[in-house]
C-alpha atoms as one frame of an Amber mdcrd trajectory, in Angstrom:
protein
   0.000   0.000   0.000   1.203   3.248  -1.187   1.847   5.708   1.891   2.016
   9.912   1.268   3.116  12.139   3.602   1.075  15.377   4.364   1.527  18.423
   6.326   2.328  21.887   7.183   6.422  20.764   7.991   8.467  22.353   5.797
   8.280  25.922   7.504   9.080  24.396  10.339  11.823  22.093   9.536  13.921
  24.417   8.094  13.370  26.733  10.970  14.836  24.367  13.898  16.908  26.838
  15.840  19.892  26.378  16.403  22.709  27.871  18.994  22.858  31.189  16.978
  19.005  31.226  16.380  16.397  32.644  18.497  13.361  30.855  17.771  10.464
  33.180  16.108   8.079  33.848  18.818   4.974  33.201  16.410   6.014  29.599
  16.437   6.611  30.170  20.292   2.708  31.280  20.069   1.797  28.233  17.861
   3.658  25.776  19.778   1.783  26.517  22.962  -1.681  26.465  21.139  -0.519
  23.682  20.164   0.286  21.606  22.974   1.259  24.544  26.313  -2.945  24.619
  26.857  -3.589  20.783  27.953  -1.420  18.441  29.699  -2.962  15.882  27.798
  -1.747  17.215  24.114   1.909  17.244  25.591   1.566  14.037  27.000   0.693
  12.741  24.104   3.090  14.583  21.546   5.958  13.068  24.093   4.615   9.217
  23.879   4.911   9.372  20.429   8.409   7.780  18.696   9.541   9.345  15.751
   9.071   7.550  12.220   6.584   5.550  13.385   2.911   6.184  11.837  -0.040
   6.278  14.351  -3.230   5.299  13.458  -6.845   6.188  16.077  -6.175   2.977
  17.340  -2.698   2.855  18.310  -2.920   6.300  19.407  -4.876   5.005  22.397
  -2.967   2.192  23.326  -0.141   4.599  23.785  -1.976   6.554  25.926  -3.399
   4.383  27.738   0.465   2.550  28.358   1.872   5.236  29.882  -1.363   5.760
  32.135  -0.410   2.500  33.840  -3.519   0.175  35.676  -4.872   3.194  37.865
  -5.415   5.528  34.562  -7.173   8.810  35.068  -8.287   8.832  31.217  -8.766
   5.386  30.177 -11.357   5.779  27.123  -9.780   9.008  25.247 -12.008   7.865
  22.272 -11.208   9.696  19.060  -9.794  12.967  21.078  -6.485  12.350  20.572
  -6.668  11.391  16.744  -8.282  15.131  17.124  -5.680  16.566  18.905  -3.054
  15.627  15.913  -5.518  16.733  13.206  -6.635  20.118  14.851  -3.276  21.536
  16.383  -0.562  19.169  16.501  -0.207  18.965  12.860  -1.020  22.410  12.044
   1.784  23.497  14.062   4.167  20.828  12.053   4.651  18.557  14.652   2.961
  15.632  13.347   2.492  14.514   9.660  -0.657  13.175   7.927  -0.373  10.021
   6.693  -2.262   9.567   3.472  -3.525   6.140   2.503  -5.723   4.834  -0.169
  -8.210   6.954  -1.720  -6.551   9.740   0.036  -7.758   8.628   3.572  -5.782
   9.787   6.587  -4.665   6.400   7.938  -2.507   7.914  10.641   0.358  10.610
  12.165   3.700  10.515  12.459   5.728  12.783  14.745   7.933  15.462  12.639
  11.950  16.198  13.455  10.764  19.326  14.696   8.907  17.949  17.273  11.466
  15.969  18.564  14.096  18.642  18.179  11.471  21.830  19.736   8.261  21.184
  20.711   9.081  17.900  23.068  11.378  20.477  24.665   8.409  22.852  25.351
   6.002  20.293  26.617   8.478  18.828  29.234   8.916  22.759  30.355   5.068
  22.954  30.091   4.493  19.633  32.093   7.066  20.691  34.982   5.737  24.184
  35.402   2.290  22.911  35.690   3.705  20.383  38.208   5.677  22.914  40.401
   2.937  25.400  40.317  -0.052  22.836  40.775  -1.970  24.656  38.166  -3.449
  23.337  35.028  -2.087  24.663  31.747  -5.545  25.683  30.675  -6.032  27.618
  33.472  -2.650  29.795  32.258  -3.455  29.907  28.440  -7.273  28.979  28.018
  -8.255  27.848  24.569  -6.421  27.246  21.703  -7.863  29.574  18.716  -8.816
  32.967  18.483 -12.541  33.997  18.452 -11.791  36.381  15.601 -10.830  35.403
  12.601  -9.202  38.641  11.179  -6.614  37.869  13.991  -4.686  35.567  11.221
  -1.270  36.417   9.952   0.511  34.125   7.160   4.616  32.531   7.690   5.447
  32.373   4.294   8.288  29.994   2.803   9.088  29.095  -0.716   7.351  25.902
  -0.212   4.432  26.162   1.191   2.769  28.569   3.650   1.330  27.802   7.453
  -2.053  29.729   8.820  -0.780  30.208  11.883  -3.793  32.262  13.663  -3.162
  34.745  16.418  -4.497  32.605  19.461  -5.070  33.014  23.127  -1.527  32.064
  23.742  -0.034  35.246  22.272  -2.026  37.678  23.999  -1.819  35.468  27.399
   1.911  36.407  26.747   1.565  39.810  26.160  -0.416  40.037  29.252   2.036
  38.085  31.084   4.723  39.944  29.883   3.666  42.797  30.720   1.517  42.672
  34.172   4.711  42.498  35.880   6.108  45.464  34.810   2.931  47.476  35.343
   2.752  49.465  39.174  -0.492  48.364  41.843  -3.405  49.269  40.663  -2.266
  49.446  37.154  -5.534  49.717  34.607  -6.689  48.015  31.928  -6.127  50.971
  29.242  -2.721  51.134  30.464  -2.183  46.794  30.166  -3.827  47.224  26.988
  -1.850  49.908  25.747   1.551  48.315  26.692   0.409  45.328  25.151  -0.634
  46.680  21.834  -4.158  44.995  22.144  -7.808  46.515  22.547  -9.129  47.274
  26.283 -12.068  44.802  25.682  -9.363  42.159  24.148  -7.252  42.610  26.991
  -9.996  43.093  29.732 -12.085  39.659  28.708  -8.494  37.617  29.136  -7.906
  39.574  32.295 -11.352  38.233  33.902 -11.021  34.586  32.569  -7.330  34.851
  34.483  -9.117  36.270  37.325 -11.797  33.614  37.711  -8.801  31.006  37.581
  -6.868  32.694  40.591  -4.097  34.048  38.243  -4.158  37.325  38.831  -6.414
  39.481  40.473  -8.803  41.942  38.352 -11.643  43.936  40.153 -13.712  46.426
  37.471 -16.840  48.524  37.284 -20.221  46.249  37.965 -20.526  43.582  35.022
 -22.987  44.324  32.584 -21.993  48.313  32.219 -19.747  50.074  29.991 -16.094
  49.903  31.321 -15.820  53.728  30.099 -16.970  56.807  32.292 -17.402  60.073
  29.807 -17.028  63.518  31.145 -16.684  66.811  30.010 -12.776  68.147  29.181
 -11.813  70.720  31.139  -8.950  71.140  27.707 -11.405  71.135  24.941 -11.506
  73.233  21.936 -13.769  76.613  21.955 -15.854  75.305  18.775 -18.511  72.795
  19.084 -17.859  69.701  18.177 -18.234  68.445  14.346 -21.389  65.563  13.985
 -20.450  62.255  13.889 -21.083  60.748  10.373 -24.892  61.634   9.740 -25.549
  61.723  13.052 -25.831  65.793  13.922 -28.592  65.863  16.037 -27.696  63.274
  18.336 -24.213  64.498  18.504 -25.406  67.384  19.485 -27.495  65.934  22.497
 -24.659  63.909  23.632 -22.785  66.786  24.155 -25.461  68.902  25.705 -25.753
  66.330  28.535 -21.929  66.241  28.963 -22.228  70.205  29.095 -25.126  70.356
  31.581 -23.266  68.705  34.289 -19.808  68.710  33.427 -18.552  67.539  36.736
 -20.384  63.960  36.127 -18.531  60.868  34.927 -21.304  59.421  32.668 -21.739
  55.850  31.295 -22.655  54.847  28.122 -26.257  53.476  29.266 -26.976  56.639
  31.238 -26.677  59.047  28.246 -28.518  56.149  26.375 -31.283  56.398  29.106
 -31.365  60.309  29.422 -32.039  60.875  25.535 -34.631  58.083  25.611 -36.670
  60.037  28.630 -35.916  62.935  26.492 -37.506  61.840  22.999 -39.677  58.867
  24.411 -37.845  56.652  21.827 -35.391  54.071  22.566 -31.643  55.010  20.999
 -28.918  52.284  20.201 -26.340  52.266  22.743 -23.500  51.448  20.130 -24.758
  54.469  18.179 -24.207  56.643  21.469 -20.550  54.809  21.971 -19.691  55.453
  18.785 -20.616  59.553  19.080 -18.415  59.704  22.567 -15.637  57.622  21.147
 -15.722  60.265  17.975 -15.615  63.359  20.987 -13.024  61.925  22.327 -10.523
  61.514  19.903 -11.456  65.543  19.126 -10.367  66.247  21.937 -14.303  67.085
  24.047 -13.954  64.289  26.370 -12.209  62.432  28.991 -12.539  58.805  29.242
 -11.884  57.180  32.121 -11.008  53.762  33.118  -9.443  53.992  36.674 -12.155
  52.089  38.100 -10.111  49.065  36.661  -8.053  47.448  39.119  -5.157  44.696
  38.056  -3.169  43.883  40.986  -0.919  40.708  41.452  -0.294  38.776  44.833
   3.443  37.423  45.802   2.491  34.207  44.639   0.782  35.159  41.678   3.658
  37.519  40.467   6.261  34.249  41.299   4.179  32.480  38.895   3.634  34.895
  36.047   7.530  35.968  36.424   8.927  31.948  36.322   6.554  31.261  33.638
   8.172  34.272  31.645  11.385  33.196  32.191  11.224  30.154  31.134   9.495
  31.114  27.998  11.926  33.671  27.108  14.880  30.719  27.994  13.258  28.022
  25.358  13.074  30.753  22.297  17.024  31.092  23.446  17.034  27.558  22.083
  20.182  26.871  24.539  20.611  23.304  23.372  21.863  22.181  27.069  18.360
  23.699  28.164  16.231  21.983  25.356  17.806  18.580  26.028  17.168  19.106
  29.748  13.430  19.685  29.077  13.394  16.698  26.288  14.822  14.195  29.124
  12.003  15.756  31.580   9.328  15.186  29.520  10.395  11.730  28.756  11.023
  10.606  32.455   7.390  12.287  32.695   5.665   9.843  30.173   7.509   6.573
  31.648   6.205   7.179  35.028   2.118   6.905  35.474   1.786   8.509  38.472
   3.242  11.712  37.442   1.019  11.261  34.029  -2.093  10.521  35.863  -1.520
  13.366  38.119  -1.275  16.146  35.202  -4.260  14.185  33.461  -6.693  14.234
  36.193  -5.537  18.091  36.389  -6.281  18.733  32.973  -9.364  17.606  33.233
 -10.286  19.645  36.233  -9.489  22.578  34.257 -10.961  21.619  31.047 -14.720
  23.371  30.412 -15.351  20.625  27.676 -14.934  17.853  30.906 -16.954  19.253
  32.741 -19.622  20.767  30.853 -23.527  20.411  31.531 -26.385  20.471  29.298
 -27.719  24.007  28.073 -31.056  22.712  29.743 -29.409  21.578  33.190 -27.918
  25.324  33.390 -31.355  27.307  32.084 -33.159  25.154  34.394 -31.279  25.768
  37.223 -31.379  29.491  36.454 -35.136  29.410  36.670 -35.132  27.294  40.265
 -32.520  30.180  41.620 -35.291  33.080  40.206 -38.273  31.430  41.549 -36.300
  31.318  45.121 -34.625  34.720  45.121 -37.278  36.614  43.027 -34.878  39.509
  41.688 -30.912  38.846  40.804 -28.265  40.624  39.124 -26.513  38.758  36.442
 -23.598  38.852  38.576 -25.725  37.486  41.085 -27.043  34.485  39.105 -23.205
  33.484  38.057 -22.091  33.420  41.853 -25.161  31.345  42.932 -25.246  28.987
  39.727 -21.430  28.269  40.501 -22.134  27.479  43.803 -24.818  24.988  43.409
 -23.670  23.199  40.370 -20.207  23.270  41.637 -18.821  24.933  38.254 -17.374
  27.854  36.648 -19.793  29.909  34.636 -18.163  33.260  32.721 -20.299  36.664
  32.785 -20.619  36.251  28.943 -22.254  32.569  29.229 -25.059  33.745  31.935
 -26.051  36.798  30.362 -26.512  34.876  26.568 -28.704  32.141  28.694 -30.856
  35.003  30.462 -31.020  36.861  27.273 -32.769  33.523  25.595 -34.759  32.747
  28.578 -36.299  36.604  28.213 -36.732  35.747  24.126 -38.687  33.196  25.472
 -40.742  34.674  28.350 -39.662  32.826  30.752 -38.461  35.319  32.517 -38.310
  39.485  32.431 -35.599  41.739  33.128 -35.573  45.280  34.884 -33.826  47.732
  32.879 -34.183  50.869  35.055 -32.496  49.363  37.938 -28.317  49.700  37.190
 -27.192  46.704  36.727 -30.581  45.146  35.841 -32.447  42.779  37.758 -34.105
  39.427  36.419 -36.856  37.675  37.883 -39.199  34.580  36.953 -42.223  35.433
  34.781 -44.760  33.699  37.112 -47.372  33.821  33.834 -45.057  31.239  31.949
 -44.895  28.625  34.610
C-alpha cells in the first residue's frame, strides 16, 4: 500500500533553531496552542516515537500505556486522533499520513517535534507540576474567536495559517503585568500590550476567575468607560459624527449640563430616551463619545479598573516568563534538559495521571452540563430569590452546580430565557435585575 506524507512541515523544519538562532516567537505562540494549553496534548506529543505512523487505534494504546492500571483517562475515544488533526499537525509537529483513496490512515511525529516542541512540553508539564496549576487555566483555549486575527509565515514551499491565538495575547499580558505598578488599569495593560481594552480586559477576567491574577472592574454588565466633560477642549462645538448631527449634538449637551459627572454609556442612552420617548442604540451613542473623544471634548476614564498581582501570583507569572523567554534562546543544554524531563514524565504513570486528572479539572469541555441543566437551574434560583443581578445568578449557579460559569455565558442564557418569556428583566435598575415570569410557569 502506497503511503504519502502530508503536512504543514516544511516551515518548520527548516526553521529548527539552532545555537545562533532565536526561535520566532509566532512559532513560540503556535507551539503553545498547540500543545502549552492541555497536559494531555503534551503528554501525548511526548509518547509518540519518531518515524513511526499512528493510526486512532494505536494512538490510544499509547496513551493508555503510559497511564499504567490506575489511569485517570482510560477511554480518550477519538480525542487524541483530534488533537493531531486540529493543532498538533497544524503546528508541524505531526504529519498526515495519506492512505488509499486519500484517507488519513494515521500521524507521524515530525523532526521538529522531537528537536522543539518535546522540549516545550516537558517545560510545560514541569511548570504545571511545580505550580499545581493546570495549563488551561494559564493559556485557556487554543484559537482565536476572531478570525481577522490571522497572519501568514510564508516559505518558498508552502505557507502555514498560523492564527493569532489566546496564547499570544496570554503572553503579552504576562509579559507585561509584571512590569505594570499596583493598581495598574486596563487601558494602560492594553496599551503596553498593543491589544484593545475589551481584548485585553475579557483575558484579564477569565485569568481572574482562575486565581491568576487578580482583576476587580466597574459592575458587570456596564460600559467599562466613564465620559465627562474636558476641562482642555476646543472653543468650537464639536463636528457631527457621520450623519448623526442631532444626536451628537445631544450627547454633548448632557456632557455640558453637568460637566462635573462621569457618565456611562447606558446613562446618556437612558437620558435621551426620557428625552424623545424613543429608545436610541447604545452602540450608536458609543460610537458619538468615542468620535468626541478623539477631538479632543472628552475624557474617558477607566481607573475604576483594578489589576493587581499577589506574591504568589507575580512568582508564577515571572517563572513562567522566564522560562518562555529561555526556550526561544534555544540553549541546546536547556532543550535537552526539558526533552529528558518530559520523557522521564511519560515513563512514570503517576506523574502522568496526576497532570491528566488536572487537565481535566481545568478543562470546560470535561466538565460541561447540558444548556437545559444550566437554564433550568437558572429558573429554580429566580423562583427562590425573586430579583438577581446577572452577577448574582453566576455566583449562585457556581455554587450549586459546583462549576465555573463566565459573565458572557449567563447573560446569553438570560437573554434567551427573556426571548422566550420565561423570565423578564428590569432595565431601570443599574445593573438590571431578572426575575421569573410567574405567567409562563
Amino acid at each position: 500500500m502506497n503511503l504519502e506524507r502530508r503536512g504543514q512541515t516544511n516551515f518548520f523544519q527548516e526553521n529548527i533553531p539552532n545555537k545562533e538562532k532565536r526561535l520566532d516567537p509566532r512559532i513560540t505562540y503556535t507551539l503553545i496552542a498547540a500543545i502549552g494549553n492541555n497536559e494531555a496534548k503534551a503528554l501525548l506529543l511526548t509518547a509518540m516515537q519518531k518515524d513511526q505512523v499512528y493510526s486512532n487505534s494505536k494512538l490510544e494504546e499509547i496513551f493508555r500505556q503510559i497511564q499504567g492500571k490506575e489511569q485517570a483517562w482510560p477511554r480518550p475515544g477519538k480525542i487524541l486522533a483530534q488533537y493531531c488533526h486540529q493543532t498538533l499537525e497544524p503546528a508541524g509537529l505531526v504529519q498526515e499520513i495519506i492512505g488509499e483513496h486519500g484517507v488519513v490512515s494515521g500521524y507521524m511525529k515530525t523532526e521538529f517535534a522531537e528537536q522543539t516542541g518535546e522540549a516545550l512540553a516537558g517545560l510545560l508539564l514541569e511548570f504545571s507540576e511545580q505550580h499545581q496549576v493546570p495549563l488551561y487555566n494559564l493559556f485557556g483555549a487554543t484559537t482565536s474567536n476572531n478570525p481577522a486575527e490571522s497572519i501568514k509565515i510564508k516559505n518558498t514551499e508552502d505557507e502555514l495559517d498560523a492564527k493569532k491565538r489566546a496564547a499570544e495575547v496570554r503572553m503579552k499580558i504576562f509579559r507585561e503585568i509584571i512590569k505594570q505598578p499596583p493598581n495598574t488599569t486596563t487601558t494602560a495593560l492594553a496599551r503596553a500590550c498593543g491589544e484593545t481594552t475589551k481584548r485585553i480586559g475579557s483575558h484579564l477576567e477569565e485569568l481572574n476567575r482562575h486565581s491568576v491574577v487578580s482583576y476587580s472592574h466597574y459592575v458587570p454588565g456596564i460600559d467599562y468607560g466613564l465620559h465627562q466633560l474636558s476641562t482642555k477642549r476646543p472653543a468650537d462645538p464639536p463636528k457631527p459624527f457621520a450623519k448623526c448631527a442631532p444626536l451628537t449634538q445631544r450627547v454633548y449637551e448632557i456632557l455640558q449640563s453637568n460637566p462635573n459627572k462621569q457618565f456611562t454609556v447606558s446613562e446618556i442612552a437612558q437620558i435621551i430616551e426620557n428625552k424623545q420617548k424613543k429608545p436610541v442604540a447604545e452602540d450608536t451613542v458609543r460610537a458619538i463619545l468615542s468620535h468626541l473623544y478623539k477631538e479632543g471634548y472628552t475624557e474617558k476614564d477607566s481607573s475604576h479598573t483594578r489589576i493587581n498581582l499577589t506574591d504568589q501570583q507575580r512568582k508564577l507569572i515571572t517563572d513562567l516568563v522566564e522560562k518562555i523567554d529561555s526556550f526561544e534562546r534555544q540553549n541546546p543544554n536547556d532543550l535537552n534538559n526539558w526533552k529528558d524531563t518530559a520523557r522521564k514524565i511519560v515513563n512514570n504513570p503517576e506523574r502522568v495521571n496526576a497532570l491528566l486528572e488536572r487537565a481535566k479539572e481545568a478543562s470546560p469541555w470535561a466538565k460541561r452540563r447540558p444548556t437545559a441543566e444550566t437554564t433550568n437551574a437558572i429558573c429554580e434560583l429566580l423562583k427562590q430569590n425573586p430579583e438577581l443581578t446577572a452577577t448574582e445568578i453566576q455566583e449562585k449557579l457556581q455554587e450549586r452546580l459546583g462549576r465555573s460559569y463566565t459573565h458572557a455565558n449567563i447573560t446569553l442564557l438570560l437573554k434567551q430565557l427573556e426571548k422566550a418569556g420565561v423570565i423578564r428583566v428590569d432595565k431601570s435598575q443599574r445593573p438590571p435585575k431578572y426575575r421569573i415570569n410567574l405567567s409562563a410557569i
